[in-house]
N, C-alpha and C positions, 0 to 999 in steps of 0.2 A: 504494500500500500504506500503510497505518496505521502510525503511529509505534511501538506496540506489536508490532506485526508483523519490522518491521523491528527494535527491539531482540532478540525472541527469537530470528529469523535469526544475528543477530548474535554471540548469548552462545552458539548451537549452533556456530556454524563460529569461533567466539574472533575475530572480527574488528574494525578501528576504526573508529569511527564519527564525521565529525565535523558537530557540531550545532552548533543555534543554541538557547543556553539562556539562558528567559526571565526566569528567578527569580534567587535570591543576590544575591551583594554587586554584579556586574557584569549587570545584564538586558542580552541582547540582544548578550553575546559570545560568538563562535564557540570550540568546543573540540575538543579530537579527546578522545575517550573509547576504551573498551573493556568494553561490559556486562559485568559478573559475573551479575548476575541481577535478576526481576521480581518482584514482588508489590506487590499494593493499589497499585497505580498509582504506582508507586517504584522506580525501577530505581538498584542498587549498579552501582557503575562506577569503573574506573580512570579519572581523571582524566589528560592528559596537560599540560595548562596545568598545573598546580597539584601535579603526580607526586603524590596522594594516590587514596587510595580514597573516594570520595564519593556520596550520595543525591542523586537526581535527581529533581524530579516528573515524571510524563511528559506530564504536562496541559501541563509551563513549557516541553517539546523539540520544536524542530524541528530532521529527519533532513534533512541537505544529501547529495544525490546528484555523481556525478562531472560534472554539468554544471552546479551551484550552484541546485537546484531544490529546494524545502523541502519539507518533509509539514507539512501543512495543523493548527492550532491555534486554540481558541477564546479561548484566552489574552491578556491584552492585558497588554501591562508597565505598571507601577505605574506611579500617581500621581506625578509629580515634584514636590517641593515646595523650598521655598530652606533653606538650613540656619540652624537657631531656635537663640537662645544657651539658649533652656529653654521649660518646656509653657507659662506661662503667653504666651510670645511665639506661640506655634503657639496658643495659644486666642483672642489678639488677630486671627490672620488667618485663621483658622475661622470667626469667630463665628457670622459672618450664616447659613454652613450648617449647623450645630449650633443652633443657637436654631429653624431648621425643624424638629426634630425631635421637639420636646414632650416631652421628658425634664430632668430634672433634671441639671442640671451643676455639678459641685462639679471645681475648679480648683487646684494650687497651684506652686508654682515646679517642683517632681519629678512631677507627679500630674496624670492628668485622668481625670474616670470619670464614664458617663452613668446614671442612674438613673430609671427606670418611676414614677411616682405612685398614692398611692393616690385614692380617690377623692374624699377630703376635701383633696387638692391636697400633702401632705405625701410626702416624697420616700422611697423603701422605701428599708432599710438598705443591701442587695447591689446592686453594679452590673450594668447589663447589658452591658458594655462599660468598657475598663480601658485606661490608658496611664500605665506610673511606672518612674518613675529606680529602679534595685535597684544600689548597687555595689560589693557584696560577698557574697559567698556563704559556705556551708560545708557540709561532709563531715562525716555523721553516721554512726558507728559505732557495733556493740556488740560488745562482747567476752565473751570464756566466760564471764566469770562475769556476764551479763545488764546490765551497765553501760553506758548511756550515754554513748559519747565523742564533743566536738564539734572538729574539727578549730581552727586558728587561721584566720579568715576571709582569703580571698583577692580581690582586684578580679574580678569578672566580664570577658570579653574583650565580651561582648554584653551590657551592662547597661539598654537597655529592655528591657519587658516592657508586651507585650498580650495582655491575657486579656477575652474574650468567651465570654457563657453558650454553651454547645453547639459551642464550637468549641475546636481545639487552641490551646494557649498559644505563644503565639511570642516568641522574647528577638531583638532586633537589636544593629548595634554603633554605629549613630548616630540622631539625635533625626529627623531629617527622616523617611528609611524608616520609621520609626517610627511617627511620626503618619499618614503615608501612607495606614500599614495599616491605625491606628485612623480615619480618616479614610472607607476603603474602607468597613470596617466598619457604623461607623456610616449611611452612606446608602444599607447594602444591607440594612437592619433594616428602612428606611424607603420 
């Protein structure tokens, strides 16, 4: 039976389920869960490792039966990379696969971002592909009377961020995952 199959079993009879999930901070740790519910390829679920309520993708689980036998995934756990004290160390041991990619790359100690050419060789403004330190956020409000409030900025818990054209933005909370992604990215453009 299909992994999806099995979680709506699961969320009809309220039962626990423990997987083998491929994504987050831990790829490739077993959990015991309890579906809440499906949609867009995302299942809510009680977490029992972690007693929180949490998203799943369902493309990242595999459903361990009472004899330790998975349901089958096309998913493969990320890229392992060593941990960079910043991008421009992650761009030193990148290079040579990023330079195959004929885009422009603009580098800096927080930042790395690949950029399309025009055809007189000069590099177009937007990236197509995104890797930068962010570390601090804030809380935008307005209030009754149409005013702009900006909260006082707080540390981010996930302060990467990669952002690529046509796909969702992802923040993590260390440099290595990070680049991974961008990494993934990048030679799945190509």
């Amino acid at each position: 039976m299909e992994t999806s199959q099995l979680l709506e079993q699961a969320i009809e009879s309220k039962d626990r389920l423990t997987v083998v999930y491929l994504g987050g901070s831990q790829p490739g740790s077993v959990r015991e869960i309890a579906p809440i519910s499906i949609k867009n390829g995302k299942v809510r679920a009680k977490c029992y490792s972690s007693n929180a309520i949490k998203t799943f993708m369902v493309a990242k689980m595999q459903i361990m039966d009472s004899e330790g036998v998975l349901t089958k995934t096309n998913f493969e756990i990320p890229l392992q990379l060593p941990a960079f004290k910043n991008v421009a160390e992650f761009y030193e041991h990148s290079y040579k696969k990023l330079a195959k990619l004929n885009l422009h790359i603009e580098v800096t100690q927080d930042s790395i971002s690949l950029h399309k050419l025009f055809k007189n060789g000069k590099p177009r403004k937007g990236s197509e592909l995104s890797l930068a330190y962010e570390e601090f956020t804030y809380d935008t409000e307005i209030d009754l009377a149409g005013n702009i409030i900006q909260s006082e900025p707080r540390k981010k818990v996930r302060p990467w961020t990669v952002r690529a054209k046509g796909k969702d933005t992802t923040t993590l909370g260390k440099l290595d995952k990070a680049a991974a992604k961008f990494l993934l990215l990048a030679t799945s453009k190509n």
